[in-house]
N, C-alpha and C positions, 0 to 999 in steps of 0.2 A: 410271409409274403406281403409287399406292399399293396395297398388298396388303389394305387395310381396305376395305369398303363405305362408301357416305357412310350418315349416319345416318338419310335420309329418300330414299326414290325412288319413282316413278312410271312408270306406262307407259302413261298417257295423255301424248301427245303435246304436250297443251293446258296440261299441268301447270307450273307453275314446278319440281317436282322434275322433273323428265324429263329425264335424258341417257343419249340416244343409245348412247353409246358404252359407258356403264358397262352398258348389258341389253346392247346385243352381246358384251359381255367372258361374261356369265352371271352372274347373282347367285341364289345357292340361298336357301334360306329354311326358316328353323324355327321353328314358333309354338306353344308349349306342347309340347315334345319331339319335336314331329310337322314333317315335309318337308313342306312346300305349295307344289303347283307352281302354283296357280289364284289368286296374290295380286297384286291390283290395284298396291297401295301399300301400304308398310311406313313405320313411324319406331321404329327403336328406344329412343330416349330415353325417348319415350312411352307405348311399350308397346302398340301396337296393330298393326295391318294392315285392310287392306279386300278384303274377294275378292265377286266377283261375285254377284248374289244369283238363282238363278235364269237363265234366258233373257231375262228382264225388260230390255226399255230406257225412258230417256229419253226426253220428245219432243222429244230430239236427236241420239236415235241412238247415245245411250251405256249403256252396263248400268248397273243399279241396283245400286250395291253397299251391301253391309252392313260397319261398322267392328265388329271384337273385338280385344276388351286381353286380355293376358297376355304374357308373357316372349318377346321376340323375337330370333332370335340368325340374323345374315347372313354369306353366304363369296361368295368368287368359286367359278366352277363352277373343276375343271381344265379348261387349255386344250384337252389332246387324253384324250379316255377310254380310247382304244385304248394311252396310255404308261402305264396304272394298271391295264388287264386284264392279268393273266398269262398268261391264257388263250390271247392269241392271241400271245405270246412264244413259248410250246412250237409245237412239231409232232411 
């Protein structure tokens, strides 16, 4: 697997970006300097994201989301947290 995100993902299921496999890996997300853990869909080329707007759904059952552009920068999560705490190295 590539160390890059793809440039467009989803986590709607329904989505043609939506894979699986790359949100099981973890993909972090930073949108204007800021970590957002509540982003629907990102495209970085494009510069935007979608995060939920509200409790608000669809009459089909999906949230309403709201798109905002500015600067988007993506990572893979680390695989394990506990190999980048120190914390729990010492006793």
């Amino acid at each position: 697997m590539s160390d890059t995100p793809p440039d467009r993902l989803s986590v709607d299921p329904d989505s043609p970006f939506h894979d699986p496999a790359l949100l099981q890996r973890g993909v972090g997300i930073r949108f204007k300097g800021v970590e957002k853990t509540n982003v629907e869909e990102y495209c970085i080329s494009e510069g935007w994201i979608r995060v939920q707007a509200g409790k608000s759904l669809d009459r089909r059952g999906k949230p309403l989301t709201i798109k905002l552009s500015g600067p988007v920068e993506a990572w893979f999560e680390a695989e394990s947290d506990a190999a980048e705490d120190p914390a729990t190295d010492q006793e």
